[in-house]
N, C-alpha and C positions, 0 to 999 in steps of 0.2 A: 623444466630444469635440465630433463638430458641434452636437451637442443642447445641450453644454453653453454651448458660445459662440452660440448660433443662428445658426452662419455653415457655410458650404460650407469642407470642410478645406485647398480650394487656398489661401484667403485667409485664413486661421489665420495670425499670426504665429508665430517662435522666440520671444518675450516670452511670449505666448498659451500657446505649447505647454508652456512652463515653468511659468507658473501652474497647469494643467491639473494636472499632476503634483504640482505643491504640496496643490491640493485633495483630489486622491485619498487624500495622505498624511495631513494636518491634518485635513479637515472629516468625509471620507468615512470617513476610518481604517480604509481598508483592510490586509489581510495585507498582509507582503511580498511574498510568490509570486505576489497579485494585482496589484500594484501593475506587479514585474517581470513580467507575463505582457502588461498593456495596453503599457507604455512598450517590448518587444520589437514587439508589434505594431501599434503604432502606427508605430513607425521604418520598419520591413519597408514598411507605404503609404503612409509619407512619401518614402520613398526610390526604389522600385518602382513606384510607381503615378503620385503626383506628379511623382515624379523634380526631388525637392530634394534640397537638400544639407541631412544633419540635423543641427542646431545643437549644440554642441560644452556648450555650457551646461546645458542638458537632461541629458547627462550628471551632471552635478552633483547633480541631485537623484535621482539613481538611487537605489531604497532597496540601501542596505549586508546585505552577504551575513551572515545570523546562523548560528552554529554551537548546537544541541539535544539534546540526547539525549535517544533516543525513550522513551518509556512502555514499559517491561518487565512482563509481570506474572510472576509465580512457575508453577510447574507446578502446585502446587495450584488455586490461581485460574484458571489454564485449564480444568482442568478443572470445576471450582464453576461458571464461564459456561458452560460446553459443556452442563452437565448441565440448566441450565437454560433453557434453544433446546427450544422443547415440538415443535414440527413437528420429523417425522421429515428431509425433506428440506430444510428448513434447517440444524439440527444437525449433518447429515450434511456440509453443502457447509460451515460453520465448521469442521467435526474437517480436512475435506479441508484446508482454508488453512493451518492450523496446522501438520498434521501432514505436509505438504510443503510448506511454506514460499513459497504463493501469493503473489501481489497477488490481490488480488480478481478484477477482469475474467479473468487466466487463470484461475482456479476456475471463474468461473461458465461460462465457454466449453470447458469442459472436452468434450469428445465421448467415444461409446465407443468407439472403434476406437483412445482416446487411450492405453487400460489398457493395458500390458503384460507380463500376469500372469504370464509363463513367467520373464521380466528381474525383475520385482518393479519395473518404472520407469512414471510416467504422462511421457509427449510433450506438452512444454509446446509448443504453436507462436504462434509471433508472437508473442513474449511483447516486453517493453520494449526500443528499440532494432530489433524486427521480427526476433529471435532466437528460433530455436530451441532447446531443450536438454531430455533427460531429467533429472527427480529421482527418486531413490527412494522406493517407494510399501512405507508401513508394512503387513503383512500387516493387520492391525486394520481398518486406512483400506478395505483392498478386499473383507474381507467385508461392509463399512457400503453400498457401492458396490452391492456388486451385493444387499443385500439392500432398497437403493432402489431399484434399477434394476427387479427385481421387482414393487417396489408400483408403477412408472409404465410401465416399458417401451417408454420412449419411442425409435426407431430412431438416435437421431444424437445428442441430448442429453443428458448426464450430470445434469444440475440444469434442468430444463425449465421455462418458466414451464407456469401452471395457467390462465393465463386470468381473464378477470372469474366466473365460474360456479365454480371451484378446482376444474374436473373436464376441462381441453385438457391437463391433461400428457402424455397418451400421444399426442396429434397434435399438441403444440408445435410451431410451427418455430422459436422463438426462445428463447435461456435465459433464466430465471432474471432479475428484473430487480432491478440492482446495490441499489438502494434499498431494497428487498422484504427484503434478506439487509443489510443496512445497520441497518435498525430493529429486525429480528429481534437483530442482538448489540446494540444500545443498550439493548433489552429484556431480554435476558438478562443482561447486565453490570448493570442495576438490581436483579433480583431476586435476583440473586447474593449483595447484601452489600457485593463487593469495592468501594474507594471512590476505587482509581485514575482518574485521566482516560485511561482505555483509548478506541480506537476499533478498527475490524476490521482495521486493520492492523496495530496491535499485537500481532496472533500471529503475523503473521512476524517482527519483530521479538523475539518471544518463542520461535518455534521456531529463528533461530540464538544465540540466547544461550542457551537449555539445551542446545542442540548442543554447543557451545563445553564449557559445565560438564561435561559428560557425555566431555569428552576428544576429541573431532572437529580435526580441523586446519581452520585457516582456510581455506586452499586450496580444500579439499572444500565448505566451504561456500560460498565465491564460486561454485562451478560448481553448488549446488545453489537459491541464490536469483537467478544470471544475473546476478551482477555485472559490468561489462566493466573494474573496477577493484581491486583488494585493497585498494585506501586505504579506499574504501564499507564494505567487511566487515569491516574491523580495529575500528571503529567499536563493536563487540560485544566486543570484549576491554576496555571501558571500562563494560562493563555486566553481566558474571558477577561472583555473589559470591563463586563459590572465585578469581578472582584477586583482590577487593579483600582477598579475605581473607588468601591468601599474602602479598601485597604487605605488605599491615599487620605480619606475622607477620616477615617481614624488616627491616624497618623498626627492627621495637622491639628483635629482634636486635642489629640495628647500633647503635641508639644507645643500649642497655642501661647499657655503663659509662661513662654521660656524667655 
């Protein structure tokens, strides 16, 4: 914002900061989520730092909260991209997201002391929010685990980066970098066919909504993706097609002798 006016932010007008906001929206055209991420923090050292009062106007151009529904792909098409993730230990950390219903950064931070092969559960920690919780780890997922873990063997990381050489993974100290495994499913969702606007979070997305098909209670799966709301999870009972399909099926029911 100072760059933008060439002025020091204490001398920024309320007009100024309004404009500011205007451009982001019209010329810059940003996301919303970008828009409301500067206009929060902007306030936070408008308020805190300068310690003014923030103009009530500003408000006004807040971008308005839009409702989406996420990108689902089918269980076929997960697996059609899974299959085509050529690296073992990439492929491996995708089946992992999927098939326990990660966000990415908890995948990639995954450790091993995280398994809990005797429970069948991996220990998410710090996961969103700075929660903790167990999910259930598919048998499939922890033979994949540790028949990686064998080709790297590295002491603490489940998905290790490799380094500039692709030969540090067994003295990693750091996982896996988000981007590395980013490009890897944008690459594999190409070669796949499939022609959705998927991205890597689309399998969790995808893993509670066949959850769902598959007969699972919502409940279970708020405490399997770290919901701290059921509103958030209900959200996938708008996205199986065995309920569009029942729902349809009732529908025509009822209004058969019209």
């Amino acid at each position: 914002m100072a760059e933008y006016f060439q002025a020091a932010p204490e001398v920024i007008s309320a007009e100024q900061l309004r404009q500011y906001f205007i451009y982001l929206k019209c010329e810059k055209k940003v996301a919303r989520q970008t828009s409301t991420q500067a206009l929060c923090a902007i306030k936070i050292f408008w308020e805190k730092s300068l310690r003014r009062v923030w103009p009530a106007e500003v408000e006004l151009v807040r971008a308005q909260p839009q409702f989406k529904l996420p990108v689902v792909l089918s269980a076929p098409e997960v697996r059609q991209i899974l299959s085509c993730a050529s690296a073992l230990d990439q492929r491996v950390a995708l089946i992992t997201l999927y098939s326990c219903g990660l966000r990415l950064s908890e995948g990639l931070h995954l450790q091993v002391p995280d398994i809990d092969s005797g429970r069948m559960l991996l220990h998410i920690r710090a996961g969103k929010g700075n929660r903790d919780r167990y999910v259930p780890l598919p048998e499939r997922t922890l033979e994949l685990l540790r028949t990686l873990w064998k080709a790297h063997r590295n002491p603490v990381w489940l998905f290790p980066g490799k380094g500039h050489n692709g030969q540090g993974a067994a003295t990693a100290t750091e996982p896996m970098c988000r981007t590395t495994l980013q490009r890897a499913f944008r690459l594999a969702l190409r070669q796949s066919g499939v022609k959705k606007d998927a991205h890597i979070h689309s399998l969790r997305h995808s893993y509670a909504t066949h959850l769902l098909e598959q007969g699972e209670n919502l409940r279970q799966i708020q405490v399997n993706l770290g919901h701290k709301s059921p509103a958030v999870t209900a959200i996938y009972a708008h996205l199986t097609s065995i309920c569009q399909t029942q729902h349809q099926k009732r529908i025509n029911g009822f209004m058969s002798d019209l």
